[in-house]
N, C-alpha and C positions, 0 to 999 in steps of 0.2 A: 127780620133776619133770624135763621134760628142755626147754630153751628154745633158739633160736636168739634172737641178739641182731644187729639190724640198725640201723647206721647209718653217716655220713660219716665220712672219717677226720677221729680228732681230737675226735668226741664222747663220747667217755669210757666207750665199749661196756666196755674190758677191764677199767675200775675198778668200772662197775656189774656185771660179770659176777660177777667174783671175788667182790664184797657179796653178791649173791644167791647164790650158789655156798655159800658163810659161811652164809647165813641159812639154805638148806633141805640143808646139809650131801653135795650133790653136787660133781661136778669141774667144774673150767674147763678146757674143752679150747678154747683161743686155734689157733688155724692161722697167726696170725704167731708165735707163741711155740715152737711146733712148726718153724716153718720156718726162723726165728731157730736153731735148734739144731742144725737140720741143716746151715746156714749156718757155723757155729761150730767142729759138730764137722769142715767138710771135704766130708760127702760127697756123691753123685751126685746126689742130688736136690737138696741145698743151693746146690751149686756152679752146680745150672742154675737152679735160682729166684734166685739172687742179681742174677743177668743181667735178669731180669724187674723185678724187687724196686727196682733199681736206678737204672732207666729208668720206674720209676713204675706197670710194667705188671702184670697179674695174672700168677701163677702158671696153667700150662693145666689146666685143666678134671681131664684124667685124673690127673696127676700127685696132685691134692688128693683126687680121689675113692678112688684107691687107698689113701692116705696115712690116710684118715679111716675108709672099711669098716675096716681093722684098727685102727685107734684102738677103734673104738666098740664094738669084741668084747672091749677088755680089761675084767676083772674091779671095775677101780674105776668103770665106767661101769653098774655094774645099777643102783644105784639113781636115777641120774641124772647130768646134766649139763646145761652150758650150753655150747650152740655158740657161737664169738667169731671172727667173720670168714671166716664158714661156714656156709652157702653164700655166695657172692658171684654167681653169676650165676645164670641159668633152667635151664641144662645142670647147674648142680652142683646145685641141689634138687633138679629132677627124678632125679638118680642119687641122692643122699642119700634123695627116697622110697623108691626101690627097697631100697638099703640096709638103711633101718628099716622095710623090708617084711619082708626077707628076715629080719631081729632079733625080728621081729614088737612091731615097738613102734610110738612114734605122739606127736608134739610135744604139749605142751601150750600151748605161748604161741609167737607168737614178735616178741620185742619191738624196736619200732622206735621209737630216741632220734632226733629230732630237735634242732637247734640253725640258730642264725646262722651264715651260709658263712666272713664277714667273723672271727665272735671262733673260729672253727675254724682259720682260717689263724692267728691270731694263737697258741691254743695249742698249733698243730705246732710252729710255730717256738722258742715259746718251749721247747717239750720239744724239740729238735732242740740246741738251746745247752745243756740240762741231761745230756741223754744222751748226746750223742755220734752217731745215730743217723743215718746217711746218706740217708736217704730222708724226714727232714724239712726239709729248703731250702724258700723260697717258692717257687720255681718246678716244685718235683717237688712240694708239696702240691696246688698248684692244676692241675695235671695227673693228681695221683691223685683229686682233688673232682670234675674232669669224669669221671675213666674210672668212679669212681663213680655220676656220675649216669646214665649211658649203660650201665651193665652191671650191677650192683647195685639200685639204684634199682625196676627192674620185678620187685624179689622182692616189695616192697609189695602189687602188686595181683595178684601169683603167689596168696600167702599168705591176701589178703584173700577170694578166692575162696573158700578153704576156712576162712573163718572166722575165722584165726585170730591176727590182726595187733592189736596193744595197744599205742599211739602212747602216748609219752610225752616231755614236754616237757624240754631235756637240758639248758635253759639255765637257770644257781644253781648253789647249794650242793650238794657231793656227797650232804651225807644227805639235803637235800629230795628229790632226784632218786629217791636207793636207795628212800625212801618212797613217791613218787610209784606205783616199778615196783612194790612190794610190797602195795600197795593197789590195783594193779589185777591182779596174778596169784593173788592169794591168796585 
């Protein structure tokens, strides 16, 4: 199974990824988690996404696309995966088709959590005081909520073109949600 998971920051993409991940025994490949590391460990790509990261802004286009063709050629990614925060705009699908052209594979879902804009600020913040996390303040959330709605946002009807977008409602309980997603991909 291989899924893109699409939503706001703050709706809970990485917790239901990981559960679905669990459930059909594929990877999470997170692209903040990936950039977080490169962030951590120092190096050149880290260093300049951090600048981005920081100011609320995306990471460019090429930098992810390179980042991810070699991701998606490693050995734990045959049987599947869940993309987490990947694509984010129309330039990086379009290069991630070519990608799992070039892989010769082909998405099966790609699921979009919705939520309230309102209890999303409320739990960046609240996980911004748990983590430690620099890019959860109120004023860098609601700066990352618009660049999302302006760059992110139009993979919705990217995707729905070809079919393959499966809305799911983000607000409750984790496990109704992971149920929600697993009753409608499965």
């Amino acid at each position: 199974m291989r899924f893109i998971f699409i939503g706001p920051p703050g709706v809970g993409k990485g917790t239901q990824a990981k559960r679905i991940c669990d459930h059909f025994g594929i990877v999470h490949l997170s692209t903040g988690d990936i950039l977080r590391d490169e962030i951590s460990n120092n190096s050149s790509v880290g260093q300049s996404a951090k600048i981005f990261i920081d100011a609320g802004k995306l990471v460019p286009d090429d930098v992810l696309l390179n980042m991810m063709s070699g991701r998606l050629t490693q050995d734990d990614c045959i049987n599947g995966y869940c993309l987490d925060g990947f694509p984010r705009t129309i330039a990086q699908a379009e290069g991630l088709e070519h990608i799992l052209s070039d892989l010769n594979q082909s998405l099966d879902a790609v699921v979009s959590i919705a939520a309230d804009e309102e209890e999303l600020i409320n739990r960046l913040v609240l996980r911004g005081t748990t983590s430690g996390r620099t890019d959860d303040t109120s004023e860098i959330i609601r700066q990352r909520l618009e660049v999302y709605m302006k760059q992110t946002e139009p993979l919705i009807a990217f995707y729905e073109k070809l079919n393959m977008v499966k809305t799911i409602d983000g607000m409750g309980e984790i496990n109704d949600i992971t149920e929600r997603i697993l009753k409608t991909v499965s």
